[in-house]
C-alpha positions in Angstrom: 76.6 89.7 78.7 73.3 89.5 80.5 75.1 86.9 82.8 77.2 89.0 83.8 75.6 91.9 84.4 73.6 89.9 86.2 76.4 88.1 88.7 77.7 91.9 89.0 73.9 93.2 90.3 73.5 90.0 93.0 77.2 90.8 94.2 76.4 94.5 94.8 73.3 93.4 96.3 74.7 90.8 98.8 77.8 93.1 99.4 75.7 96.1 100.6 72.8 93.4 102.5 76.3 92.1 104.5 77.8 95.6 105.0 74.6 97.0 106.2 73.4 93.4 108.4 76.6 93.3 110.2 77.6 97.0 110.5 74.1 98.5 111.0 73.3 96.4 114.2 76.9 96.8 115.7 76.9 100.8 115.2 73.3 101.0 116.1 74.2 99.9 119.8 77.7 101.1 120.4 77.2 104.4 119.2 72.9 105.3 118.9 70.8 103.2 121.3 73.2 102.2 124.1 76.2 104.6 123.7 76.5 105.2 127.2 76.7 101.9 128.9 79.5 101.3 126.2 81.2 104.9 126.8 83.8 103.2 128.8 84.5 101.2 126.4 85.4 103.9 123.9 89.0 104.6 122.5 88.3 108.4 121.7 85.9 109.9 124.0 84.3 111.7 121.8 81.7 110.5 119.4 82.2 111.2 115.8 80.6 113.9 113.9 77.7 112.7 111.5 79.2 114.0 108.9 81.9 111.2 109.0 79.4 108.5 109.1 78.1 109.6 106.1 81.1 109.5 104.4 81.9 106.3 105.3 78.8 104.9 104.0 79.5 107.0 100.8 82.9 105.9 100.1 81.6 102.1 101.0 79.1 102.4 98.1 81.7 103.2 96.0 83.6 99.9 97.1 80.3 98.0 96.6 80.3 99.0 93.1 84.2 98.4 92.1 84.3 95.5 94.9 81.7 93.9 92.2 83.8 94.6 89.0 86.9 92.5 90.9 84.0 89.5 91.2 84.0 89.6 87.3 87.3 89.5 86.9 88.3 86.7 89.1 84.8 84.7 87.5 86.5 85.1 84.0 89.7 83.4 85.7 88.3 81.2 87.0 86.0 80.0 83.8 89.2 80.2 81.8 90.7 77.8 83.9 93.8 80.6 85.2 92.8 79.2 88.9 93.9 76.2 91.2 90.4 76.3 92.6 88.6 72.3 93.4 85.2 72.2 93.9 85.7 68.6 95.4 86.4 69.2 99.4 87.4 65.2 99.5 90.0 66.0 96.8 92.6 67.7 99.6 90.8 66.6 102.6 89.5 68.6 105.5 93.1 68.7 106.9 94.0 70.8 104.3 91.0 72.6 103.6 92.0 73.8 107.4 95.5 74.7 106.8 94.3 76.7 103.2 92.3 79.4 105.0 95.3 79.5 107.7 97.2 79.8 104.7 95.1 82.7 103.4 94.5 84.5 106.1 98.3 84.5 107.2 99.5 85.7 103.6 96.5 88.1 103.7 98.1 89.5 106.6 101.7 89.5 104.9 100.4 91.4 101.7 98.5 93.7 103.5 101.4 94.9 105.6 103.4 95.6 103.2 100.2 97.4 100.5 99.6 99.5 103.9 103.3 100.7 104.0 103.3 101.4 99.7 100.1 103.1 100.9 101.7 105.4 103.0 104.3 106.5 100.4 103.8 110.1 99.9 101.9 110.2 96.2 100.0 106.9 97.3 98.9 109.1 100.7 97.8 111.8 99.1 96.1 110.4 95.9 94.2 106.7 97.1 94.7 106.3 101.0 94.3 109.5 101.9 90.2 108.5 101.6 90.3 106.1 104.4 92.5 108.4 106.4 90.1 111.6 106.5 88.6 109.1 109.1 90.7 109.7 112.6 87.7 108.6 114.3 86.1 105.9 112.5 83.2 103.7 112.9 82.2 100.1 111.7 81.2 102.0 108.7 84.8 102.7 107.7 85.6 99.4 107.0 85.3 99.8 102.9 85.7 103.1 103.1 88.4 103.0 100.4 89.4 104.9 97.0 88.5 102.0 94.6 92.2 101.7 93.7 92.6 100.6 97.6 89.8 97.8 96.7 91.3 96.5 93.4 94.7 96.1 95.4 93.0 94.1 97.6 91.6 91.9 95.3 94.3 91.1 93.9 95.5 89.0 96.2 92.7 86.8 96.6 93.0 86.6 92.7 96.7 86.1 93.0 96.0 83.5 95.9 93.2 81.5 93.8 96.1 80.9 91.1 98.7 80.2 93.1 97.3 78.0 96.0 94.7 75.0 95.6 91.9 77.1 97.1 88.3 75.6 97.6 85.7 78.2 97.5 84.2 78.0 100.5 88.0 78.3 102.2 88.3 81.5 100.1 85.1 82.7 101.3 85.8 82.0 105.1 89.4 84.5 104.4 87.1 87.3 103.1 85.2 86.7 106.2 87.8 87.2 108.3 89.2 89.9 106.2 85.4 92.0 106.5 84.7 91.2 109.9 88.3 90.8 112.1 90.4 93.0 109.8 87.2 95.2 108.9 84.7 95.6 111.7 86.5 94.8 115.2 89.4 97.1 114.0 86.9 99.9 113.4 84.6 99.5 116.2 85.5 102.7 117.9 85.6 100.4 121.3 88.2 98.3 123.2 86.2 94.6 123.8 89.0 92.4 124.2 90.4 91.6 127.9 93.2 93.2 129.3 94.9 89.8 128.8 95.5 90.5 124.9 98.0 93.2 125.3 99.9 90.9 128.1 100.4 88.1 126.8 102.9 86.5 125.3 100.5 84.6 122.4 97.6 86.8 121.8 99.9 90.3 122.2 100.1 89.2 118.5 96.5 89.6 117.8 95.7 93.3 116.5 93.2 95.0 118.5 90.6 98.2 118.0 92.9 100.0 120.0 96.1 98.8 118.1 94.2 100.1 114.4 92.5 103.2 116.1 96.1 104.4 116.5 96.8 103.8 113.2 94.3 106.6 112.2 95.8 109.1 114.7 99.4 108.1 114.4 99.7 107.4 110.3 103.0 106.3 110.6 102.5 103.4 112.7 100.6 99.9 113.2 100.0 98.8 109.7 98.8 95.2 110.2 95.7 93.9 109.5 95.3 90.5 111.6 98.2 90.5 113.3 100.8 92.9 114.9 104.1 90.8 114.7 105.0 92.6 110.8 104.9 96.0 113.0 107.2 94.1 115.4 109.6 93.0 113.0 109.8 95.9 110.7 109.6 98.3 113.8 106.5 100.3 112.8 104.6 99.6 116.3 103.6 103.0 117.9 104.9 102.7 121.8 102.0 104.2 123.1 100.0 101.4 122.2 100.3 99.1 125.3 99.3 102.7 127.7 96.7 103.1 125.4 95.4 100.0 125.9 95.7 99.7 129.4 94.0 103.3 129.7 90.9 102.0 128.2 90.8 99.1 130.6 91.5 101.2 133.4 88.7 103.4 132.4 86.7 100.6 132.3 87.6 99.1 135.9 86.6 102.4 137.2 
């Protein structure tokens, strides 16, 4: 028991140390010590109100705490031997250590989609997602800004992912990387810093964008994805303003 409640108090610890590292800095300059350089930049004019901030970073510490409970449960997985995890990086080779984070990150994408769209499903709205969504201006604060039954679905699939695919740690760590800070930070920044060049062309049109996500909290109904934009493609769910919005900022920007 003492091991565990001490593996649960260093997860909250490193959790909120990364949240606060990566999000403080990038907040602090975009929106505090620098805001008006970056005002061009800006999706929404306006600046949200301080009251959101703080709920952001409320709602995070609640993530924090049920993000930590999800750490026990896949530890008792994996010590019961319920995973496919190697420890051994020369068991698969590099080449596939490689193609499992591509692997992870791409399904990542997939389940995400398509836990957005349950999400979004009336009772789901109004009872879990409905947290994140009070937010129609976030910050990089809002990233886990999340009802903790939001978090536990997203844990899941990491959990679902270490039993199902052979799955070093370090490859599972580099998805949650990607997952906090592409899915997580750039989405939320506020701010437009990719070039023009993202929304043209025909390979990285696929890549979601601040803009595409910042949309998503104005427009509900529309741009689910997380790392990608092609599931809103397919199932139709792309708002159509999305390219003028885009192309606004930039031409903001120019000016």
């Amino acid at each position: 028991m003492t091991e565990l409640v001490w593996l649960y108090v260093r997860y909250c610890a490193l959790f909120g140390l990364r949240y606060l590292a990566v999000a403080g800095p990038i907040y602090g300059l975009l929106y505090v010590w620098r805001r008006r350089q970056w005002a061009p930049y800006r999706i929404q004019p306006e600046l949200p109100a301080p009251d959101d901030v703080r709920y952001e970073l409320r709602w995070s510490t609640a993530t924090m705490a049920c993000s930590g409970l999800t750490t026990l449960v896949f530890y008792a997985l994996v010590r019961g031997g319920w995973t496919r995890l190697y420890f051994d990086a020369a068991r698969y080779g590099w080449g596939y250590f490689a193609l499992s984070v591509v692997i992870g990150i791409v399904g990542y994408d997939a389940w995400y989609y398509w836990e957005h769209r349950l999400l979004h499903r009336p009772w789901w709205f109004r009872h879990v997602h409905g947290v994140h969504h009070r937010l129609t201006n976030p910050t990089p604060f809002a990233t886990f800004a999340h009802h903790p039954m939001e978090t536990f679905m997203g844990a899941a699939y990491f959990m679902l992912l270490a039993m199902v695919v052979p799955m070093h740690p370090v490859a599972v760590a580099l998805v949650s990387l990607n997952v906090f800070v592409w899915s997580g930070i750039v989405l939320h920044l506020g701010y437009e810093l990719y070039p023009t060049a993202v929304a043209r062309s025909r390979v990285l049109r696929w890549l979601n964008t601040a803009t595409f996500h910042n949309l998503h909290h104005t427009k509900v109904t529309t741009n689910y994805g997380a790392f990608f934009t092609y599931w809103d493609g397919l199932m139709g769910t792309a708002h159509p303003t999305y390219r003028a919005t885009f192309d606004a900022v930039k031409t903001r920007l120019a000016a």
